[in-house]
PAZAPA-4460 file (N, C-alpha, C; in steps of 0.05 Angstrom, whole numbers, plus 32768, in hexadecimal, padded with zeros to 4 digits):
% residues 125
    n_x    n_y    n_z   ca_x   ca_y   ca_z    c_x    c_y    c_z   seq   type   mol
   83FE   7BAD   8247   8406   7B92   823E   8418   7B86   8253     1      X     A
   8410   7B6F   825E   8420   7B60   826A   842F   7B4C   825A     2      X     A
   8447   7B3E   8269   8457   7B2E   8251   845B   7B16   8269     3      X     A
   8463   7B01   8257   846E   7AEC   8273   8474   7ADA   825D     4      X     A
   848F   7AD8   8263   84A7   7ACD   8253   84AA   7AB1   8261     5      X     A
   84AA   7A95   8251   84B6   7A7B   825B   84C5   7A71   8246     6      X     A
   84CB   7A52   8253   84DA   7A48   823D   84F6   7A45   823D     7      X     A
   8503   7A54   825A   851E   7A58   8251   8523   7A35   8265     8      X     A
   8548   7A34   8261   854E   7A19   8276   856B   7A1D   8264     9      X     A
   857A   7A02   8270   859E   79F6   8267   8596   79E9   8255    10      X     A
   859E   79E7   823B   859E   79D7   8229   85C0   79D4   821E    11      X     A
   85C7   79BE   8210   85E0   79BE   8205   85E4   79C9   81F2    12      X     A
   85FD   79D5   81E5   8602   79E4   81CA   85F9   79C9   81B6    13      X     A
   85E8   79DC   81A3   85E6   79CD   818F   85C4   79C6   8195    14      X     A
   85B2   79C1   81AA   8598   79C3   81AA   858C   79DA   81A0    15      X     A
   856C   79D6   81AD   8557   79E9   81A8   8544   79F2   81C2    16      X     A
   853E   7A0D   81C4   852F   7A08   81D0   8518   7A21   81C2    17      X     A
   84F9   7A26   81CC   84EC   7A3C   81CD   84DE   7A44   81E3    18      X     A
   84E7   7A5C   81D8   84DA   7A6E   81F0   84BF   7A7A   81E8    19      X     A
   84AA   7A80   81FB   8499   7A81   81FC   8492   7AA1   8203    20      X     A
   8476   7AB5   81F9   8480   7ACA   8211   845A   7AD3   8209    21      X     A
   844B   7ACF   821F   842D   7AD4   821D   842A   7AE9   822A    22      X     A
   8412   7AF5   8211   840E   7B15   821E   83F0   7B14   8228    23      X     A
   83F0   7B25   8242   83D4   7B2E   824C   83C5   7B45   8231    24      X     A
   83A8   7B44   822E   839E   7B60   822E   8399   7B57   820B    25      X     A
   837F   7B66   81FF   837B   7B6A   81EF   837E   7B6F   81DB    26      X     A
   839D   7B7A   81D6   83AE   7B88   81C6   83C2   7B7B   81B5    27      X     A
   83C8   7B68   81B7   83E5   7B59   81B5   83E1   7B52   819A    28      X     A
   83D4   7B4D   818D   83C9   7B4F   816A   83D2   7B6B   8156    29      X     A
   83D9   7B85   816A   83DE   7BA2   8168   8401   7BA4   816E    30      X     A
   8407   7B9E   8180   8428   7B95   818A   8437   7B92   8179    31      X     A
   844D   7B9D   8169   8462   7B90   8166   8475   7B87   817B    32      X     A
   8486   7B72   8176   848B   7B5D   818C   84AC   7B5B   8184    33      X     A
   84BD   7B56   81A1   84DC   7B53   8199   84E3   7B38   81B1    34      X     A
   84F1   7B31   81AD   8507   7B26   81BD   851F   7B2A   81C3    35      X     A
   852D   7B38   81DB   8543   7B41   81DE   8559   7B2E   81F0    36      X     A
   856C   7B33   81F2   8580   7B1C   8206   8595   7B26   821D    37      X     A
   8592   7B26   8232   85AE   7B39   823F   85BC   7B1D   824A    38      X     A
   85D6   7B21   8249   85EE   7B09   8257   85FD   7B16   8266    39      X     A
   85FC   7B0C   8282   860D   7B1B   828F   862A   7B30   828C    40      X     A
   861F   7B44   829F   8638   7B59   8296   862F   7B69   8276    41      X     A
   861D   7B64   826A   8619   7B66   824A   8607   7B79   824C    42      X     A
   85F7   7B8B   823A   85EA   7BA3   8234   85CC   7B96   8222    43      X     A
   85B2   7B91   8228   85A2   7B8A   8220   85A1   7B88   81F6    44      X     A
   85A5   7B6D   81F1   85A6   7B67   81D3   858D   7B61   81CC    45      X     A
   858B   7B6B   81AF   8575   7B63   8198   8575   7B45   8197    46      X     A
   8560   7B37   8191   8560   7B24   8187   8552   7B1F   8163    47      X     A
   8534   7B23   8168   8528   7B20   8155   850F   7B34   8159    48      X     A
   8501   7B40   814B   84E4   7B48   8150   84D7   7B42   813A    49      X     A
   84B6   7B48   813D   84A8   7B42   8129   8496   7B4F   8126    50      X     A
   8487   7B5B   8112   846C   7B67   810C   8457   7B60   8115    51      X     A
   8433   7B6E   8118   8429   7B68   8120   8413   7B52   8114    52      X     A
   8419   7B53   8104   8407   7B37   80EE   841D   7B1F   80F4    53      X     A
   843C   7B24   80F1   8444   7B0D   80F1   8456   7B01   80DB    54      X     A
   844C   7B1E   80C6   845F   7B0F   80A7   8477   7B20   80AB    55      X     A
   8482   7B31   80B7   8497   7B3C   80B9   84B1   7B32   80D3    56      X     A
   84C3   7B2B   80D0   84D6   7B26   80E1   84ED   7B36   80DF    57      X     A
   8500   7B3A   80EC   851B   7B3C   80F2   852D   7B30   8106    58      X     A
   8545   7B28   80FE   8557   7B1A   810F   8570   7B2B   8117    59      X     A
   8583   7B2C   8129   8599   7B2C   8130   85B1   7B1E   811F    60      X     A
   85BC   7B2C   8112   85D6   7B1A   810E   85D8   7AFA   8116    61      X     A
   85DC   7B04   8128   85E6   7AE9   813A   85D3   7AD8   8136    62      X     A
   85BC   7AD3   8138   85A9   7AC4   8145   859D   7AB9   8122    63      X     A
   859A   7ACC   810F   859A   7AC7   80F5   859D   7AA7   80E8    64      X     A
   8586   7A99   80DF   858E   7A81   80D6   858A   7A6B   80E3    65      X     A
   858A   7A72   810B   858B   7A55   811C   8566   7A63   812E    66      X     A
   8561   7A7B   812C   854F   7A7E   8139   8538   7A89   8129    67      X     A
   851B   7A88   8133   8505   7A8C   8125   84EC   7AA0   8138    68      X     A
   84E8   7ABA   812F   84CE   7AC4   8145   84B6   7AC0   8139    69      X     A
   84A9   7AC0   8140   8488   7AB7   813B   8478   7AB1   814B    70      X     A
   8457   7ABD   8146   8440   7AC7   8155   842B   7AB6   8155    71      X     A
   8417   7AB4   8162   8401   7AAE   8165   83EE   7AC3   816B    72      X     A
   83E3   7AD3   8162   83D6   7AE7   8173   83BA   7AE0   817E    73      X     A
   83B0   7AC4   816D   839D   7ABC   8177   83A0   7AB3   819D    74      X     A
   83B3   7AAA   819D   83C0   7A9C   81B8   83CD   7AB3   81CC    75      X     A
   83D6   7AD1   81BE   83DD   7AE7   81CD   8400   7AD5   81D9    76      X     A
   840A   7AC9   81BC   8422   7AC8   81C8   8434   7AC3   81B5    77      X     A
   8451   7AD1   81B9   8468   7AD1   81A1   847B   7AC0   81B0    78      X     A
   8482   7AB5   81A0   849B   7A98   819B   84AF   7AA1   8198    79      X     A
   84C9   7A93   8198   84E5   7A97   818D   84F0   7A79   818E    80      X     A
   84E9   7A6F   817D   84FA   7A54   8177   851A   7A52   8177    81      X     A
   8522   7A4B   8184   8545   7A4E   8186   854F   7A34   8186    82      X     A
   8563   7A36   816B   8572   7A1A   815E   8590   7A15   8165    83      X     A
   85A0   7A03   815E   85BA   7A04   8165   85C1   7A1A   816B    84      X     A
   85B8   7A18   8192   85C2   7A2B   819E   85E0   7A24   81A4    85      X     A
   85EA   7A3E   81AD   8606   7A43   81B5   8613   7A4B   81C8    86      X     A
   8629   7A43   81D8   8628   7A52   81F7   8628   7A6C   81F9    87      X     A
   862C   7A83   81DD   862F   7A95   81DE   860C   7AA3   81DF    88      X     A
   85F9   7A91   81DC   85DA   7A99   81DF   85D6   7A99   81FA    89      X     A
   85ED   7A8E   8209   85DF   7A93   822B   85D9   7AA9   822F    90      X     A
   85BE   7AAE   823D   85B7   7ACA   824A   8595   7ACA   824F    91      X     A
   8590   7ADE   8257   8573   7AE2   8262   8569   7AE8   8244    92      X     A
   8550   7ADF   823E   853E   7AEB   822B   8527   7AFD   823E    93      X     A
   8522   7B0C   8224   850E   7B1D   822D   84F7   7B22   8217    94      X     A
   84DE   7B21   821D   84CA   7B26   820A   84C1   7B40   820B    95      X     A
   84BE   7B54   81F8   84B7   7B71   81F5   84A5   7B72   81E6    96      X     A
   848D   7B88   81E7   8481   7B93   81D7   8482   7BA9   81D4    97      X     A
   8477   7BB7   81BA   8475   7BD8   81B6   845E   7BE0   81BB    98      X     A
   8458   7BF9   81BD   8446   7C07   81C0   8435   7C06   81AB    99      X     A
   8415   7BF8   81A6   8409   7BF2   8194   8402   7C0A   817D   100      X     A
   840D   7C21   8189   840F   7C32   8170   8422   7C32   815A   101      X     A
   8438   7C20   815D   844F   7C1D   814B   8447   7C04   8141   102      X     A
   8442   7C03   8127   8440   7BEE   811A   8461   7BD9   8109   103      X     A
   846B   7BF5   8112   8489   7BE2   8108   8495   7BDE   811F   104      X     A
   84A1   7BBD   811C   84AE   7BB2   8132   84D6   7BC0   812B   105      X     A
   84E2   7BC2   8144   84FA   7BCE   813C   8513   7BB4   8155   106      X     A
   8528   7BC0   8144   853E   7BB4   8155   854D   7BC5   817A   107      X     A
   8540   7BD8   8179   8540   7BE9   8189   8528   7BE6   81A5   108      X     A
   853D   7BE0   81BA   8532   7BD8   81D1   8528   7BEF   81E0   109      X     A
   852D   7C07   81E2   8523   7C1A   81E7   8509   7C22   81DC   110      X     A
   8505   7C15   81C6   84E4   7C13   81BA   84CF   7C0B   81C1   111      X     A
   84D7   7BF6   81CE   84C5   7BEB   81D8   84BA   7BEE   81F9   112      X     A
   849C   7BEE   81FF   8490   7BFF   8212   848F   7BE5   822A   113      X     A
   848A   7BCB   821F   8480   7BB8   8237   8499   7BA7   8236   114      X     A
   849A   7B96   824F   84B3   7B84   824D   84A4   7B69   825A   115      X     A
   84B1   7B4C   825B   84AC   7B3D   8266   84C5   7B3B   8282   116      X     A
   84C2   7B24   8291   84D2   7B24   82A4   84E7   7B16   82A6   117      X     A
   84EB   7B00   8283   8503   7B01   827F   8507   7AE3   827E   118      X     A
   8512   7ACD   8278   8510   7AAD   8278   8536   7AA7   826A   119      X     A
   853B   7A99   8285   855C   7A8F   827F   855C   7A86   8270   120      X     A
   8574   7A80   825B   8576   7A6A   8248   8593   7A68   824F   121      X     A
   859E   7A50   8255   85BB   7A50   8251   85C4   7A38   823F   122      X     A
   85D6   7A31   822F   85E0   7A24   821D   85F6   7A17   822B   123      X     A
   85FC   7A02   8230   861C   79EF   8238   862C   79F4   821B   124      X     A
   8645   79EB   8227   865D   79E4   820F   865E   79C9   820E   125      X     A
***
């Protein structure tokens, strides 16, 4: 599985933006799917992941309430809608998948087998 993550850019606290993250290869209907975040100096963060149908989510704390993940698998691509962002959301995103034999998506970045190459997002004050 290839991944290729867009979508990121500067937006002001208090916008939106989404990110985008399209997978190569036949499989991505099988994937459970995450979004993770690193900010400089910081240790790779959870964001949200999702099941492979799509009716299952999980959020981060943080992100809980202003952000949304969701699939298309017809299109071979998972979303992350991000709402009154915050300068504390600055950082790289990253799109992950699991290994199509795990059908449960987890908050654990070590789970996951494929990565994308990652799309800025930074937030102003």
């Amino acid at each position: 599985v290839q991944l290729q993550a867009s979508g990121g850019g500067l937006v002001q606290a208090g916008g939106s933006l989404r990110l985008s993250c399209a997978a190569s290869g036949r499989t991505f209907s099988r994937n459970a799917m995450g979004w993770f975040r690193q900010a400089p100096g910081k240790g790779r963060e959870f964001v949200a992941s999702i099941n492979r149908s799509g009716d299952s989510t999980y959020y981060a704390d943080s992100v809980k309430g202003r952000f949304a993940i969701f699939r298309d698998n017809a299109g071979n691509t998972v979303y992350l809608q991000m709402n009154n962002l915050k300068p504390e959301d600055t950082a790289v995103y990253y799109c992950a998948a699991r290994n199509l034999y795990y059908s449960v998506h987890s908050p654990r970045f070590y789970e996951y087998d494929y990565w994308g190459q990652g799309t800025q997002v930074t937030v102003s004050s």
